[in-house]
PDB file of N, CA, C, O and CB in Angstrom:
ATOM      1  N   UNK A   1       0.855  -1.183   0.000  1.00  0.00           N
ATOM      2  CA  UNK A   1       0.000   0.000   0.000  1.00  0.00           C
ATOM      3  C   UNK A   1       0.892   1.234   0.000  1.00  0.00           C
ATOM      4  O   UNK A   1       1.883   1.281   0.728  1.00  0.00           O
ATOM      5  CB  UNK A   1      -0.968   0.005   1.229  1.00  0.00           C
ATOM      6  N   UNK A   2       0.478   2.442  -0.979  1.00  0.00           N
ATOM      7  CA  UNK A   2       1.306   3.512  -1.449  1.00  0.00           C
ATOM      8  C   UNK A   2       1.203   3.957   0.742  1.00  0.00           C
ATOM      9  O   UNK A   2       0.466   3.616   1.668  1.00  0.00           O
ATOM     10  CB  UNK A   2       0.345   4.907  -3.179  1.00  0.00           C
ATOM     11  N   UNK A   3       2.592   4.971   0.548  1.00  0.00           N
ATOM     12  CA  UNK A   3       2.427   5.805   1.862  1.00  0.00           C
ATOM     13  C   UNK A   3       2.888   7.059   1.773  1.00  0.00           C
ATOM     14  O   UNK A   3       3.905   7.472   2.331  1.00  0.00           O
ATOM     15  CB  UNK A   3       3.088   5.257   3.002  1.00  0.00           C
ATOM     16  N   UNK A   4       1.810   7.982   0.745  1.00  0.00           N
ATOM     17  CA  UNK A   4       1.933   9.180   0.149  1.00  0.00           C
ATOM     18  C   UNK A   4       0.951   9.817   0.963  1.00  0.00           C
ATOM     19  O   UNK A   4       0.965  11.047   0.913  1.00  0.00           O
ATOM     20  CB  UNK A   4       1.744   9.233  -1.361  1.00  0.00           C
ATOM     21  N   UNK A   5      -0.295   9.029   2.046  1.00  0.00           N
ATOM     22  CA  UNK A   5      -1.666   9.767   2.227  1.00  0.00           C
ATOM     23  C   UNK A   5      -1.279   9.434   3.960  1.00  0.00           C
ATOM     24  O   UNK A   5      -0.966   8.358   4.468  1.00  0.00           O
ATOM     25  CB  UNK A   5      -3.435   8.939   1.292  1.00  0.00           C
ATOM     26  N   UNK A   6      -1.403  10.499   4.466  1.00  0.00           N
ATOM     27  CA  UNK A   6      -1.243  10.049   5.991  1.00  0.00           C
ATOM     28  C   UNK A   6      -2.176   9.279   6.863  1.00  0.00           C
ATOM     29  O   UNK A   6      -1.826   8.685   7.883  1.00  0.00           O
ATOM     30  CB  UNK A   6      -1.104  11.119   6.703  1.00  0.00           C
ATOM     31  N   UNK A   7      -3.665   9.343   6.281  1.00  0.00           N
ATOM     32  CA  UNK A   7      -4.548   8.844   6.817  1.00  0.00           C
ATOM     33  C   UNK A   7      -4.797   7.584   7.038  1.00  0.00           C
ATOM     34  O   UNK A   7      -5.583   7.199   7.903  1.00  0.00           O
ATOM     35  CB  UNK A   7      -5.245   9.205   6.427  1.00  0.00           C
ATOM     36  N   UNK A   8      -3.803   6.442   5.866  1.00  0.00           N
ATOM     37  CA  UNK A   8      -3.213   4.877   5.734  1.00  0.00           C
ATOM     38  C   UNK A   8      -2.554   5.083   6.766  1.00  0.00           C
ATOM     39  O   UNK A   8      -2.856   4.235   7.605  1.00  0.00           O
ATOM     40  CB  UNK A   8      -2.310   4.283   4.430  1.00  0.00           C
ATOM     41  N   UNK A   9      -1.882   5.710   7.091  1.00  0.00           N
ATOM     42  CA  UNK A   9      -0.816   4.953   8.474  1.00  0.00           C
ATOM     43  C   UNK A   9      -1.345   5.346   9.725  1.00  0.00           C
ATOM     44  O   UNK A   9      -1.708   6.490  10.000  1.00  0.00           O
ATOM     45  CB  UNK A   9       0.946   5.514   8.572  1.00  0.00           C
ATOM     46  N   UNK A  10      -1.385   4.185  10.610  1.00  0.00           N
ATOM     47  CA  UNK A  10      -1.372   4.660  11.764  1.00  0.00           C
ATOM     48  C   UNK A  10      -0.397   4.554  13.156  1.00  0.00           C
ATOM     49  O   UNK A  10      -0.023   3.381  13.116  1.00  0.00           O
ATOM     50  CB  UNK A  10      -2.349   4.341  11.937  1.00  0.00           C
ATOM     51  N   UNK A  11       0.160   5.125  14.271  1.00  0.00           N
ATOM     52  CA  UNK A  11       1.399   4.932  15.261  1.00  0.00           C
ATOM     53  C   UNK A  11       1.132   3.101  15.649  1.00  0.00           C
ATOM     54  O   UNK A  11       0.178   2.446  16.067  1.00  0.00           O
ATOM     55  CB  UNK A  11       1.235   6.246  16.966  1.00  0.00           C
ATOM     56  N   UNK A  12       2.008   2.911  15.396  1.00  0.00           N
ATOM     57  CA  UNK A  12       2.008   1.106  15.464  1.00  0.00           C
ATOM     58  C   UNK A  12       2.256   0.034  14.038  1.00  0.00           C
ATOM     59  O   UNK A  12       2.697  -1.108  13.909  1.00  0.00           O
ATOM     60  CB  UNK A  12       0.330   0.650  16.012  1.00  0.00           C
ATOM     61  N   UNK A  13       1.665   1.177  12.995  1.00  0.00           N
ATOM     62  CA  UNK A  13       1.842   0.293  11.802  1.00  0.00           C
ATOM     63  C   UNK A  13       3.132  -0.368  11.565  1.00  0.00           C
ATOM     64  O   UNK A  13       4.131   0.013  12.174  1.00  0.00           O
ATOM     65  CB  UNK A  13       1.583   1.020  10.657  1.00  0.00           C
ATOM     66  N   UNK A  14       3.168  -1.125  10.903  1.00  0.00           N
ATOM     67  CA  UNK A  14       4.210  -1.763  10.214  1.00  0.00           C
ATOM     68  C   UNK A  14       4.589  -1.454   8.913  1.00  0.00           C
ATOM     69  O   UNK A  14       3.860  -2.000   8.084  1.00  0.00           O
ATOM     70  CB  UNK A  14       3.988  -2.931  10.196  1.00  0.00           C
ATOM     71  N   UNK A  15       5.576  -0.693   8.392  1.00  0.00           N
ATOM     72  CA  UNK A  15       5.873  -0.109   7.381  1.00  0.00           C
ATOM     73  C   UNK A  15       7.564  -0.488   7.148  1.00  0.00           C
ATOM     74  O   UNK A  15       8.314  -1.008   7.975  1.00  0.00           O
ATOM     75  CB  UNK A  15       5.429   1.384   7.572  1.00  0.00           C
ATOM     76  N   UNK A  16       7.910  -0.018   5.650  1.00  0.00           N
ATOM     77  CA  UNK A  16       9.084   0.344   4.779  1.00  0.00           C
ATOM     78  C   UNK A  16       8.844   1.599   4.872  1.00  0.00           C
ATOM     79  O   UNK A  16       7.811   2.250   4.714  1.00  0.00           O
ATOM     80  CB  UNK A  16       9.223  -0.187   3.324  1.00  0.00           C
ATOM     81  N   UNK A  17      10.244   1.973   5.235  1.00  0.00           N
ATOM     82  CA  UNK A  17      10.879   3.875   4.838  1.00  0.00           C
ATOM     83  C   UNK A  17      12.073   3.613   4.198  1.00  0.00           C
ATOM     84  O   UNK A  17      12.785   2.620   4.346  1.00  0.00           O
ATOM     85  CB  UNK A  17      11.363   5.137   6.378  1.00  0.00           C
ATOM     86  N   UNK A  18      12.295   4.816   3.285  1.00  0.00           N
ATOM     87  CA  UNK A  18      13.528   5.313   2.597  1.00  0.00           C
ATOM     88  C   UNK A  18      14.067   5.786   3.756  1.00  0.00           C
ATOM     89  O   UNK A  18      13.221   6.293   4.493  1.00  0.00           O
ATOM     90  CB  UNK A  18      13.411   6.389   1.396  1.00  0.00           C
ATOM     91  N   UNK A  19      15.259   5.798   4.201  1.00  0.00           N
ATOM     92  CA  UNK A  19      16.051   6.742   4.786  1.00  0.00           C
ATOM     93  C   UNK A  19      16.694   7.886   3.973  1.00  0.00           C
ATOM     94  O   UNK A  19      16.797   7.863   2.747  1.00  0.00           O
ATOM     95  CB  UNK A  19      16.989   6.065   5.383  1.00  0.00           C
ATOM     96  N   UNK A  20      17.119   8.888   4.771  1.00  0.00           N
ATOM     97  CA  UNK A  20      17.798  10.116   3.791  1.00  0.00           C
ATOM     98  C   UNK A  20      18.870   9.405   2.680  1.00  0.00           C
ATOM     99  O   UNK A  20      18.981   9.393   1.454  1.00  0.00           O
ATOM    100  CB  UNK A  20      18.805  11.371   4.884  1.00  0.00           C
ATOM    101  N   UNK A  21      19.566   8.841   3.794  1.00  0.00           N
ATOM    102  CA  UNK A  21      21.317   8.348   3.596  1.00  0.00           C
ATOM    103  C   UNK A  21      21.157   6.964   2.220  1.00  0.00           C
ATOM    104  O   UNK A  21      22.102   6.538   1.557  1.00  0.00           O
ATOM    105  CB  UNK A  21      22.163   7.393   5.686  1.00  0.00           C
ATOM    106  N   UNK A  22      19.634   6.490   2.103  1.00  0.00           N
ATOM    107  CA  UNK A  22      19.311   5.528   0.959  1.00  0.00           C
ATOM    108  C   UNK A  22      18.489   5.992   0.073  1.00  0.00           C
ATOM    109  O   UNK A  22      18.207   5.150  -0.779  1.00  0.00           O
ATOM    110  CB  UNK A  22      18.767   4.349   1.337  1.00  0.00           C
ATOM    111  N   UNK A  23      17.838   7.319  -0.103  1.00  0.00           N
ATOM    112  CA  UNK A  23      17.304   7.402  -1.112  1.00  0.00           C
ATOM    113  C   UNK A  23      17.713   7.330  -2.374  1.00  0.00           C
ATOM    114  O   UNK A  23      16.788   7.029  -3.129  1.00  0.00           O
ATOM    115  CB  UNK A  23      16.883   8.122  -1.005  1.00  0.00           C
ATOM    116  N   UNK A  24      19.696   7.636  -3.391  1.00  0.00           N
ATOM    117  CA  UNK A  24      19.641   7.097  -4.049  1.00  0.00           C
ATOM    118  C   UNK A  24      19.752   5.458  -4.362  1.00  0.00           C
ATOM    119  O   UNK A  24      19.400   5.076  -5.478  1.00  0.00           O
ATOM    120  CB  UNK A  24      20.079   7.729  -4.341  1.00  0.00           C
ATOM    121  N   UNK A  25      20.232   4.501  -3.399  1.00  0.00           N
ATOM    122  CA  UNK A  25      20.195   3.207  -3.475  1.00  0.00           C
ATOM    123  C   UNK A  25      18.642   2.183  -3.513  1.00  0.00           C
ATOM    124  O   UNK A  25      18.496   1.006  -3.845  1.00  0.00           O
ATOM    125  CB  UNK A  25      21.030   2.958  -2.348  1.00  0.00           C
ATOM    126  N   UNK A  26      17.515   3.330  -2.967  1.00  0.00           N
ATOM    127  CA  UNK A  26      16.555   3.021  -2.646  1.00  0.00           C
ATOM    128  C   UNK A  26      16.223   1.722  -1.602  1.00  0.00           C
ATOM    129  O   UNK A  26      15.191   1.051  -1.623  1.00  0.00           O
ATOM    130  CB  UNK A  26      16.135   3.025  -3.694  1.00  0.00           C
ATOM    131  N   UNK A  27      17.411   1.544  -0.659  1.00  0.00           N
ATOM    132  CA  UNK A  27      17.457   0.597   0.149  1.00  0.00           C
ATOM    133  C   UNK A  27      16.041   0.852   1.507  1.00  0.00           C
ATOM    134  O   UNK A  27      15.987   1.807   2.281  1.00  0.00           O
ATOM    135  CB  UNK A  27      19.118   0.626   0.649  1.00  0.00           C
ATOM    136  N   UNK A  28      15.191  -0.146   1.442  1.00  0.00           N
ATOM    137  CA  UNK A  28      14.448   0.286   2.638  1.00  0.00           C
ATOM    138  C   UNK A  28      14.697  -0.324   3.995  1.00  0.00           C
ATOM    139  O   UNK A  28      15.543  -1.164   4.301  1.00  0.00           O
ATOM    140  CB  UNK A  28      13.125   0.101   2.382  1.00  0.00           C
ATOM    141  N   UNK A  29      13.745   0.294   4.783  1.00  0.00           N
ATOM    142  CA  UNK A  29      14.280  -0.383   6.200  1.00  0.00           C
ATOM    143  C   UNK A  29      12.513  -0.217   6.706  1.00  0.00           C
ATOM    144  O   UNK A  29      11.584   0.579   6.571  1.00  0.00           O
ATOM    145  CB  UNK A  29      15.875   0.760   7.376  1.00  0.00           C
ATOM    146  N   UNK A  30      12.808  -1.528   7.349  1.00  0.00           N
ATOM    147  CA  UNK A  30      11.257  -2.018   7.934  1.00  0.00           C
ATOM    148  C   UNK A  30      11.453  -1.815   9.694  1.00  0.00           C
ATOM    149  O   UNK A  30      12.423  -2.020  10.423  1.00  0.00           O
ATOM    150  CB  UNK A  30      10.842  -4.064   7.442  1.00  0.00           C
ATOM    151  N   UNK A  31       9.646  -1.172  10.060  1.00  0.00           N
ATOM    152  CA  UNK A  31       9.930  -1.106  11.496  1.00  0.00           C
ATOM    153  C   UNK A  31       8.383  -0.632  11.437  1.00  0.00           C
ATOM    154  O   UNK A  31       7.637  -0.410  10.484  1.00  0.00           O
ATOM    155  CB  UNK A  31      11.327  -0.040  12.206  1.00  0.00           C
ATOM    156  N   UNK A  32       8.176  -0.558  13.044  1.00  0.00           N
ATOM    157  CA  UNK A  32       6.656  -0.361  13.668  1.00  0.00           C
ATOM    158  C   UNK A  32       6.971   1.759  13.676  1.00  0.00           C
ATOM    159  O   UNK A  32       7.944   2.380  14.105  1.00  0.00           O
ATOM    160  CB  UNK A  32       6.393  -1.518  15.932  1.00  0.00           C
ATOM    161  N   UNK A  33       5.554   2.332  12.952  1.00  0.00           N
ATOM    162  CA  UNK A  33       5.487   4.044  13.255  1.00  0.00           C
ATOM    163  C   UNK A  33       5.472   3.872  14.990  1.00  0.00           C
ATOM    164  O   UNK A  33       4.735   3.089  15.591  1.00  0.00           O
ATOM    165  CB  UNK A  33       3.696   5.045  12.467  1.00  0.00           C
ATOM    166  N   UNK A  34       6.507   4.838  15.651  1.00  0.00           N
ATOM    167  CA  UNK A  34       5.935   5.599  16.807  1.00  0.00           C
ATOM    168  C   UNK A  34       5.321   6.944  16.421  1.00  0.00           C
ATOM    169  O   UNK A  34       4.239   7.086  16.991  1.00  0.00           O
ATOM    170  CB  UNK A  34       7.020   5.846  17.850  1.00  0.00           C
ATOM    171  N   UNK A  35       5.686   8.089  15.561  1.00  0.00           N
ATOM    172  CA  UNK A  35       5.684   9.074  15.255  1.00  0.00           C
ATOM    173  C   UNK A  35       5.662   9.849  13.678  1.00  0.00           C
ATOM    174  O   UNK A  35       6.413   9.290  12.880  1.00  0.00           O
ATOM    175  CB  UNK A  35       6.463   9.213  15.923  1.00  0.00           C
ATOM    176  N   UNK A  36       4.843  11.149  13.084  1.00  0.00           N
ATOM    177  CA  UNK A  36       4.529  11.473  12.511  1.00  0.00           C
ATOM    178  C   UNK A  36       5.154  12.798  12.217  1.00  0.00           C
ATOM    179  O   UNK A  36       4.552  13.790  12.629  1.00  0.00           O
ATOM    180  CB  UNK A  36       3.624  11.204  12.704  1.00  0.00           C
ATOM    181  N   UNK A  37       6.356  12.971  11.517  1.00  0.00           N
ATOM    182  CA  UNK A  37       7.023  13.796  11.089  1.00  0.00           C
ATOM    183  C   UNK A  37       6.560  14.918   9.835  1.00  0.00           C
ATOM    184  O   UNK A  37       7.165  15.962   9.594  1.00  0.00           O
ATOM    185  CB  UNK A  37       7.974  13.056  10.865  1.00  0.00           C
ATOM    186  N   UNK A  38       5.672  14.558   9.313  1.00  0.00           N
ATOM    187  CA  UNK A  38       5.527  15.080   8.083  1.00  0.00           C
ATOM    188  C   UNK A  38       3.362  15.651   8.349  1.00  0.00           C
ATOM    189  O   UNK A  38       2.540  14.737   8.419  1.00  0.00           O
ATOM    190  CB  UNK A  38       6.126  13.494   6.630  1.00  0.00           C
ATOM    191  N   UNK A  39       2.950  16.952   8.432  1.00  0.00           N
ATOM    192  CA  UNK A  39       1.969  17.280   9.516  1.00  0.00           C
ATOM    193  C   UNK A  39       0.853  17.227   7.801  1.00  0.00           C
ATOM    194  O   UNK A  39      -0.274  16.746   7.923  1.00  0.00           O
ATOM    195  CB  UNK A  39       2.310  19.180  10.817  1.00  0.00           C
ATOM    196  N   UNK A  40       1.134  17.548   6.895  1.00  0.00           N
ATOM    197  CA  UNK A  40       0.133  17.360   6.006  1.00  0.00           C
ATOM    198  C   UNK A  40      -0.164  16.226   5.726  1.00  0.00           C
ATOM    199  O   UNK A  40       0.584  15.294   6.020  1.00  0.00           O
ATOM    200  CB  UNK A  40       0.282  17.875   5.025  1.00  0.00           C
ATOM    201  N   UNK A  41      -1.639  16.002   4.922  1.00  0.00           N
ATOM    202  CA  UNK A  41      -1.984  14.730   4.935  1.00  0.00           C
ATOM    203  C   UNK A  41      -1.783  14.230   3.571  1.00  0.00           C
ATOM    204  O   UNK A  41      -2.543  13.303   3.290  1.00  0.00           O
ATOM    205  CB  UNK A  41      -3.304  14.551   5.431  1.00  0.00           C
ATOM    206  N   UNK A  42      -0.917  14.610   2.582  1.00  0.00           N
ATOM    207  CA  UNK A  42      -0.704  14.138   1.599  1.00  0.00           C
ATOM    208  C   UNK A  42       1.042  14.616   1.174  1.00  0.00           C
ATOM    209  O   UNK A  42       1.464  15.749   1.404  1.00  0.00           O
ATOM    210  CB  UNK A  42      -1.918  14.560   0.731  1.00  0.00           C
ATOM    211  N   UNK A  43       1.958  13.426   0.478  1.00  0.00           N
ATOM    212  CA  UNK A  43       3.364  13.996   0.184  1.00  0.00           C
ATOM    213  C   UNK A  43       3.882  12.921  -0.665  1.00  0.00           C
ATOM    214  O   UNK A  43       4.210  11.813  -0.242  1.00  0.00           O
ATOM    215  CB  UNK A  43       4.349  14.294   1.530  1.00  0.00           C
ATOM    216  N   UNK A  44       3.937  13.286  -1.828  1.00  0.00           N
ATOM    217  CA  UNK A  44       4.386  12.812  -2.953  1.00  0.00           C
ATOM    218  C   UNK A  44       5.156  11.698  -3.094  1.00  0.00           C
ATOM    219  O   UNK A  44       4.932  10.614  -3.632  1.00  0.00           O
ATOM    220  CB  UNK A  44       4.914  13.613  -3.437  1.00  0.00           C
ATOM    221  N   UNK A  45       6.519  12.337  -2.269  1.00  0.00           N
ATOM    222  CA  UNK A  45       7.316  10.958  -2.170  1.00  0.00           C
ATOM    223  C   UNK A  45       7.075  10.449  -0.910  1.00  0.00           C
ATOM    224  O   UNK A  45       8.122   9.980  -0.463  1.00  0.00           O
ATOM    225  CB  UNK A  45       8.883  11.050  -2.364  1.00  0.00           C
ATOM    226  N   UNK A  46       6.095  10.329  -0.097  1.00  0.00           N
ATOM    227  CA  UNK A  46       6.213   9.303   1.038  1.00  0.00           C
ATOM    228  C   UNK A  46       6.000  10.825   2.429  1.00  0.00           C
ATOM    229  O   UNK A  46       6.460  11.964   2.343  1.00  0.00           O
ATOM    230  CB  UNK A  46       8.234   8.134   0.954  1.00  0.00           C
ATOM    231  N   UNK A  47       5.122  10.198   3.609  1.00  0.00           N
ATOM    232  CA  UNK A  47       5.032  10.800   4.491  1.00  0.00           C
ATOM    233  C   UNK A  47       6.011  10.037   5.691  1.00  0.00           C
ATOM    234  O   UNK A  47       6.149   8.868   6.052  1.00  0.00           O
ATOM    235  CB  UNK A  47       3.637  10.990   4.646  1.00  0.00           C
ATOM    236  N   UNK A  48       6.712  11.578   6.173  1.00  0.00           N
ATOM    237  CA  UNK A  48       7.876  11.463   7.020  1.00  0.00           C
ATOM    238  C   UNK A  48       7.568  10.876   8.334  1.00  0.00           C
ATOM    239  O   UNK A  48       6.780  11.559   8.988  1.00  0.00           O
ATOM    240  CB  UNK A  48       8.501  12.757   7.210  1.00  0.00           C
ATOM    241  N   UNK A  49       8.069   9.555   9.022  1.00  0.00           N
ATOM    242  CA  UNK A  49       7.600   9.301  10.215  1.00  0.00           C
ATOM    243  C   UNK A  49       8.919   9.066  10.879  1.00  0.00           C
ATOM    244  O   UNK A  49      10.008   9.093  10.307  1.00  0.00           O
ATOM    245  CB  UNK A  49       6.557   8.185  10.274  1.00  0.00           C
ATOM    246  N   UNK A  50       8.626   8.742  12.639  1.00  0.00           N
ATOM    247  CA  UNK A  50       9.980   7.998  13.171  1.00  0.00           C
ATOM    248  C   UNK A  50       9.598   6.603  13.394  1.00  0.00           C
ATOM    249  O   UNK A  50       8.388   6.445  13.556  1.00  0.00           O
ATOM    250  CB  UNK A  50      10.619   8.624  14.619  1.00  0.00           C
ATOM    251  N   UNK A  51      10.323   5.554  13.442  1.00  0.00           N
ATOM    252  CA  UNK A  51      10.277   4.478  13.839  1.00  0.00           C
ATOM    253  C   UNK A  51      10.367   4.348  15.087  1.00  0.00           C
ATOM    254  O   UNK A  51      10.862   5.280  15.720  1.00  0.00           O
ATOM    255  CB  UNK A  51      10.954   3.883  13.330  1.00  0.00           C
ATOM    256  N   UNK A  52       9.903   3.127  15.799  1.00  0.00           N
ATOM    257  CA  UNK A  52      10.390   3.038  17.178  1.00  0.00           C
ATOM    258  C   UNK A  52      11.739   2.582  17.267  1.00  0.00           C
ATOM    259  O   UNK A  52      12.288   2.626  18.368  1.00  0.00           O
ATOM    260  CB  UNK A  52       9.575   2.175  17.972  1.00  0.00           C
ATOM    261  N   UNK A  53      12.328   2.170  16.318  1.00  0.00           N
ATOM    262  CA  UNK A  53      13.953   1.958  16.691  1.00  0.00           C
ATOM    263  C   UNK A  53      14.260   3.665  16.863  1.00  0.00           C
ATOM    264  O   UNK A  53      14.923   4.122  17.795  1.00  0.00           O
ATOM    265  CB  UNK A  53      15.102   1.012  15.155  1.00  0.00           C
ATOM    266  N   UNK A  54      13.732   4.371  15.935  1.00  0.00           N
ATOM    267  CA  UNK A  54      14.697   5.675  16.346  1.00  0.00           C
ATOM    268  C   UNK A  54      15.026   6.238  14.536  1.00  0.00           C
ATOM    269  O   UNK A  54      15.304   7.344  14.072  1.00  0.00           O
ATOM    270  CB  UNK A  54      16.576   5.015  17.492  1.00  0.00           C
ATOM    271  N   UNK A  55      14.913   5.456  14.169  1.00  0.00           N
ATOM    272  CA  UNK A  55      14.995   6.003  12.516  1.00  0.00           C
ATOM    273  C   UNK A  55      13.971   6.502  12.014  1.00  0.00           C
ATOM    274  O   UNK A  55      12.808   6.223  12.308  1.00  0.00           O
ATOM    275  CB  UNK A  55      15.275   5.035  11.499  1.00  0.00           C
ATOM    276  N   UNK A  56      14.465   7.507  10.983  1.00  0.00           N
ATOM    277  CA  UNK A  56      13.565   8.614  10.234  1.00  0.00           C
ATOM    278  C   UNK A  56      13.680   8.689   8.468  1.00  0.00           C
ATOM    279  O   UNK A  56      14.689   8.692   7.764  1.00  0.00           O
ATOM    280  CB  UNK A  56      14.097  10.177  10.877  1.00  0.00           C
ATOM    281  N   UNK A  57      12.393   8.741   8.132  1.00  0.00           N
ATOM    282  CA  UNK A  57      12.687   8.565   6.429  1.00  0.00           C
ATOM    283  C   UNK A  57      10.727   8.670   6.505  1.00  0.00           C
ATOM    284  O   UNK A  57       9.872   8.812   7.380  1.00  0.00           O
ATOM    285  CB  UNK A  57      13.818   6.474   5.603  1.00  0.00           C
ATOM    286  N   UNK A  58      10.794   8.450   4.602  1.00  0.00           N
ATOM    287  CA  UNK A  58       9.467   8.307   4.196  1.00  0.00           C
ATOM    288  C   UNK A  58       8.633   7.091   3.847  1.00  0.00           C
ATOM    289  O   UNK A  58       9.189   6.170   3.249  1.00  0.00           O
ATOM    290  CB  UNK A  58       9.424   8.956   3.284  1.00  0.00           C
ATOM    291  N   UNK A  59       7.805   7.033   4.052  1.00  0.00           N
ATOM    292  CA  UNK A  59       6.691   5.650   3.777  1.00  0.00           C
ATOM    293  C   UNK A  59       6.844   5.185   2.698  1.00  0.00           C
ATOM    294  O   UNK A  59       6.044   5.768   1.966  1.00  0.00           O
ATOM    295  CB  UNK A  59       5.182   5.840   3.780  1.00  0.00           C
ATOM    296  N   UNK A  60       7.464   4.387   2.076  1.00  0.00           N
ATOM    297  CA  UNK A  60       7.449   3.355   0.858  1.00  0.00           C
ATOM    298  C   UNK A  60       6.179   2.672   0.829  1.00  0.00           C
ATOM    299  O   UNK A  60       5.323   2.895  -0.027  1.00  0.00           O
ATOM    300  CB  UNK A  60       8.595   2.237   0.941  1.00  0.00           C
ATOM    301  N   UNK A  61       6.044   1.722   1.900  1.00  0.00           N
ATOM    302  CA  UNK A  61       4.727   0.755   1.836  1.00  0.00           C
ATOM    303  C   UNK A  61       4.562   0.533   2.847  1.00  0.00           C
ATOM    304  O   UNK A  61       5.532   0.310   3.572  1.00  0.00           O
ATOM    305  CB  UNK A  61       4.646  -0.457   1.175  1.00  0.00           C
ATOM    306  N   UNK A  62       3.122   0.493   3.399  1.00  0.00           N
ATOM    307  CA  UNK A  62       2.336  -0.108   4.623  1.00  0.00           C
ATOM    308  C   UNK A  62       2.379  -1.664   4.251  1.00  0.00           C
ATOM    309  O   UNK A  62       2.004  -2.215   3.216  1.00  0.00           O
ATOM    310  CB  UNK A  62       0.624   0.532   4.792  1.00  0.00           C
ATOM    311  N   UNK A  63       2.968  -2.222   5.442  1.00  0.00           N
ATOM    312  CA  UNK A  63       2.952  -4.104   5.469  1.00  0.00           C
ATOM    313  C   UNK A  63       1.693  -4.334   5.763  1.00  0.00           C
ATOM    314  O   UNK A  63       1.074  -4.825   4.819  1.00  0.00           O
ATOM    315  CB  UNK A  63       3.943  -5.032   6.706  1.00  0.00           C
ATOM    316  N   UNK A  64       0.969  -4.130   6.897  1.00  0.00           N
ATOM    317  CA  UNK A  64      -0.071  -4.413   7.489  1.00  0.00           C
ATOM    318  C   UNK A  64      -1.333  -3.707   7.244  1.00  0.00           C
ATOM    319  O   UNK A  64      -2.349  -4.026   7.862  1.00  0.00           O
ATOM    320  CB  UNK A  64       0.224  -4.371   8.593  1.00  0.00           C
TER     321      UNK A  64
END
């Protein structure tokens, strides 16, 4: 599921983010949302969240 619309994710989901440091490799990294970085409800390339590990990037795809 795209994660361009903020209203798909919710704190707990299970998601893929780009990190800054991988957006050209397009390497993702999987983890549960604690937090919502990005305050509009729509963003082209992916809405900005934190993970509960502590990492920050944009929504590639909702797992769950």
């Amino acid at each position: 599921m795209d994660g361009s619309y903020r209203e798909k994710i919710s704190i707990g989901s299970l998601v893929n983010i780009v990190q800054k440091k991988d957006q050209r490799s397009g390497e993702l990294t999987e983890g549960i949302v604690k937090d919502f970085l990005t305050k509009v409800a729509f963003h082209h390339r992916g809405i900005k969240v934190r993970l509960e590990s502590g990492e920050i990037g944009r929504v590639q795809e909702i797992l769950d």
